[in-house]
C-alpha positions as CSV (number, residue, x, y, z in Angstrom):
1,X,-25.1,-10.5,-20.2
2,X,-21.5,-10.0,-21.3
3,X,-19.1,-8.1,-18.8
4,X,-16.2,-6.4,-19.7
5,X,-13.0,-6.7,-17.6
6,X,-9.9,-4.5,-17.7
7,X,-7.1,-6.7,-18.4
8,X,-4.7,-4.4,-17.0
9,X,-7.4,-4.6,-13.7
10,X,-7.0,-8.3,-14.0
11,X,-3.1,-7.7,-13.5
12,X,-3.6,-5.2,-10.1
13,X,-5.4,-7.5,-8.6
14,X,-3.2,-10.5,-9.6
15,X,-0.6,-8.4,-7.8
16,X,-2.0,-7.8,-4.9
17,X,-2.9,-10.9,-3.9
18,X,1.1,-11.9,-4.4
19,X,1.9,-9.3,-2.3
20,X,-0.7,-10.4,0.5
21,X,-0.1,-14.6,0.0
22,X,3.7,-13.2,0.9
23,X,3.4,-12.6,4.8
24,X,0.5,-13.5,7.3
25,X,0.4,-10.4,8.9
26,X,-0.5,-8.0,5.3
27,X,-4.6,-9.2,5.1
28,X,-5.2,-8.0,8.7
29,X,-3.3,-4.7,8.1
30,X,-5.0,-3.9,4.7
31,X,-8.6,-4.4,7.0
32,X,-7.4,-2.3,10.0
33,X,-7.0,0.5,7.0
34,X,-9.8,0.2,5.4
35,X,-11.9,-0.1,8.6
36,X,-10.3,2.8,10.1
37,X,-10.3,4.9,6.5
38,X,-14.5,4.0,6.6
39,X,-14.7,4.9,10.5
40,X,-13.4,8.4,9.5
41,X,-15.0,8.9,6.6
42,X,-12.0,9.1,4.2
43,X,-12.6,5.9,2.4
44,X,-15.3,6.5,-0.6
45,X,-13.5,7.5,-3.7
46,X,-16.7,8.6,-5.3
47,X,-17.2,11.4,-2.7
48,X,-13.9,12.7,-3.0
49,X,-11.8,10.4,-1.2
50,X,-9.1,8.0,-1.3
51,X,-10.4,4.5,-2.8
52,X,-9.7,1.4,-1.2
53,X,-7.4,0.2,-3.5
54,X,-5.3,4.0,-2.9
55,X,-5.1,2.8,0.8
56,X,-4.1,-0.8,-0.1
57,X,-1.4,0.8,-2.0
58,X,0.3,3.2,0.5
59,X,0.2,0.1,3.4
60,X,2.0,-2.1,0.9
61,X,4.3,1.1,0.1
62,X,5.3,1.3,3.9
63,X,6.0,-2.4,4.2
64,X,8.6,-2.4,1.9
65,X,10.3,0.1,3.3
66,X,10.2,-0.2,7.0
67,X,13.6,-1.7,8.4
68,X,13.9,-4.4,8.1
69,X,11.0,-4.4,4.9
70,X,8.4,-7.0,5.3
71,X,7.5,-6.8,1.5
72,X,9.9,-7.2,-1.9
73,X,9.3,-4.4,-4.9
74,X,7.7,-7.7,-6.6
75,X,8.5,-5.6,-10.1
76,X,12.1,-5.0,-9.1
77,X,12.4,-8.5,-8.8
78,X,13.1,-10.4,-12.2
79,X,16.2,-13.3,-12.8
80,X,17.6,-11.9,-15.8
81,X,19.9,-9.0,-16.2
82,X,17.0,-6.1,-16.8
83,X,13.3,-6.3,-15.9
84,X,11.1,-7.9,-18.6
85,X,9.2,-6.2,-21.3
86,X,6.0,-8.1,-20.8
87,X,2.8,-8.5,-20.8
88,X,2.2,-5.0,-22.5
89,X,-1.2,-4.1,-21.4
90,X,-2.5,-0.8,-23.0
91,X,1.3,0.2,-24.0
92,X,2.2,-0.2,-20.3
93,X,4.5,-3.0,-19.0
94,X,2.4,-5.1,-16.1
95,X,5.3,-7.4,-15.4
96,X,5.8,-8.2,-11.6
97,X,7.4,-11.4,-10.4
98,X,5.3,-14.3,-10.0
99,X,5.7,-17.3,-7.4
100,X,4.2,-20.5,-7.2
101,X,5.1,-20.4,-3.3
102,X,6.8,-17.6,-1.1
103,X,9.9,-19.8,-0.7
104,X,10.3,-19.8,-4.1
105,X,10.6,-15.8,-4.0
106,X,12.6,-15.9,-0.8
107,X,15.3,-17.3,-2.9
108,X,15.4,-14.9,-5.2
109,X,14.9,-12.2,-2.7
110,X,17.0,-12.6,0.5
111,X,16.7,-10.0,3.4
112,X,16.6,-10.0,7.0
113,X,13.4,-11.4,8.5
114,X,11.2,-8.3,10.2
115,X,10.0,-9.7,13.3
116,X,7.5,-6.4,14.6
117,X,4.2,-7.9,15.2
118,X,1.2,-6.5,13.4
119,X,0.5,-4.3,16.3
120,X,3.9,-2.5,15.8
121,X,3.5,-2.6,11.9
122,X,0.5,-0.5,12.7
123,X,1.8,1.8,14.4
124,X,4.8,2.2,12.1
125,X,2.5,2.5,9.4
126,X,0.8,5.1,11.3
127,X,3.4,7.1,11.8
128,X,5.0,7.0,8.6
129,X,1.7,8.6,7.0
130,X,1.2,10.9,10.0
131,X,5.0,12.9,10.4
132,X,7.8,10.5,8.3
133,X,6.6,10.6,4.7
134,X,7.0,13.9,2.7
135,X,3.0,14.4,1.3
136,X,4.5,17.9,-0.3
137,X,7.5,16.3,-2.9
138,X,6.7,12.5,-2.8
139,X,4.9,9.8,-4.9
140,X,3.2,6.4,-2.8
141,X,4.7,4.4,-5.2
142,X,5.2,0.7,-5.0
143,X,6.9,-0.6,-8.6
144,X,10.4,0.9,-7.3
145,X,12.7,1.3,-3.8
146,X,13.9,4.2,-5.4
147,X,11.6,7.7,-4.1
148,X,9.5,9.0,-6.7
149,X,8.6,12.6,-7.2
150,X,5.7,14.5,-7.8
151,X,8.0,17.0,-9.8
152,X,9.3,14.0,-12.0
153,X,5.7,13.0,-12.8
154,X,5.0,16.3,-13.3
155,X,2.0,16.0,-10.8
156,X,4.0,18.8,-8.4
157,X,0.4,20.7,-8.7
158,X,-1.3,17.6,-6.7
159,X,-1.5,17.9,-3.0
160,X,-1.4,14.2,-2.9
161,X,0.2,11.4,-5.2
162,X,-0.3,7.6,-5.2
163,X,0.8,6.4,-8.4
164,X,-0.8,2.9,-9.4
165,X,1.9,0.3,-10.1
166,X,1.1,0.0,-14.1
167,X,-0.6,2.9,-15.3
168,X,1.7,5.3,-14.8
169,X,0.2,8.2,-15.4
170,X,-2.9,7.8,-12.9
171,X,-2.8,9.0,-9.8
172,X,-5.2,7.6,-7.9
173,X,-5.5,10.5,-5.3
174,X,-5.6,13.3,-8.6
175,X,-9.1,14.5,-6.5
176,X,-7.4,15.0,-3.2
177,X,-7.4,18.9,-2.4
178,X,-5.3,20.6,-0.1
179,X,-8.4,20.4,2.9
180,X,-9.3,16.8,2.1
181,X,-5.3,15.7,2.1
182,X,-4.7,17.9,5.5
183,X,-8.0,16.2,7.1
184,X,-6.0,12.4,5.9
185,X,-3.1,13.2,7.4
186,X,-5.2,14.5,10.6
187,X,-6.5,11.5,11.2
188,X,-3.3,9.7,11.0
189,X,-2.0,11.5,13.3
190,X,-4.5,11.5,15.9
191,X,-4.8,7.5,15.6
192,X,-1.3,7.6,15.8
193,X,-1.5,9.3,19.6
194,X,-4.4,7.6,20.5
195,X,-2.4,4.4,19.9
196,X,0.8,5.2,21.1
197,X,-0.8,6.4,24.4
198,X,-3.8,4.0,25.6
199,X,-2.5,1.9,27.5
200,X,-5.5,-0.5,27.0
201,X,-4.9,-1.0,23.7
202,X,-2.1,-4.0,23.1
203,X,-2.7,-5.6,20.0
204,X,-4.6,-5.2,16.4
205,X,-7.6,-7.2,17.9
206,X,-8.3,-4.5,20.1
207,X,-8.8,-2.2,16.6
208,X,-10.6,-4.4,13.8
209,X,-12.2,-7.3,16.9
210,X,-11.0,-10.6,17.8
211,X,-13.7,-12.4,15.6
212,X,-12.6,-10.1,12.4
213,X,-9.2,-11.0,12.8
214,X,-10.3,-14.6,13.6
215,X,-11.8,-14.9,9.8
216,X,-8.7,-13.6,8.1
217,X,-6.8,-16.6,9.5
């Protein structure tokens, strides 16, 4: 049986296991979401709802951009004056900067270390979804720093936008509606009390289980 892979899916997932080999605490994050996106019944693209990939996408979107940022823009990242032309998959450039070790990138891209545990990386990243980040004029977006907007992509019309990092014209939340986007951002922002107020609650174990987080290690 022959099977046919997407060579510009070969290149997403290429990059998102750069992103997660370049801090410990991004694999137990990217499971609290999805766990959490599952538990409330916002996870299953084909029924109208954000993929996992989408939610992938918009935790490694916050991590670059909490302060200090925990993550590089890996395809801001190049040694040479302008950001390389290549490889051209499908007419869209899939370059991203590649690393035999994260040392290797940490020379390349120097920053002050973020010390917030996961805990408080989940919270941030709760929050940020929940109140900080504008859902009505902004693009998740993680192939720039720089904000994207809906109105420049011309996706202004889309209650949600999470743009994937090649293919710049899908939006990976293009069948997010205005009731299915406010019940998201709901759900946000009641994990986001629940966790900022039970006191019982004191690290990620306590949301994904000790012997879950013990496997990712």
């Amino acid at each position: 049986m022959c099977v046919c892979v997407c060579p510009q899916a070969l290149h997403n997932t290429r990059l998102l296991a750069c992103y997660a080999k370049l801090d410990r605490r991004v694999r137990p994050l990217g499971y609290a979401l999805k766990r959490f996106a599952k538990e409330c019944d916002m996870g299953d693209a084909s029924a109208g709802s954000l993929s996992s990939y989408a939610y992938i996408l918009m935790l490694i979107h916050y991590l670059q951009r909490t302060s200090p940022p925990v993550l590089p823009v890996l395809q801001q990242v190049y040694t040479t004056a302008t950001q390389p032309q290549e490889p051209i998959v499908d007419s869209w450039n899939c370059y991203f900067y590649q690393f035999k070790n994260p040392q290797e990138l940490h020379r390349v891209w120097r920053r002050q270390r973020n010390e917030s545990c996961v805990g408080q990386l989940w919270l941030g990243l709760l929050r940020y979804y929940a109140v900080e980040f504008d859902w009505l004029s902004e693009v998740v977006s993680i192939r720039r720093l720089e904000p994207v907007s809906k109105l420049d992509k011309i996706w202004h019309k889309r209650p949600m936008a999470i743009e994937d990092p090649f293919d710049l014209c899908h939006n990976l939340a293009s069948r997010i509606g205005i009731t299915k986007r406010k019940y998201i951002v709901e759900r946000f922002q009641a994990a986001l009390r629940y966790h900022s107020s039970n006191i019982q609650w004191r690290s990620i174990e306590h949301l994904i289980g000790r012997k879950s987080l013990q496997k990712l290690s």
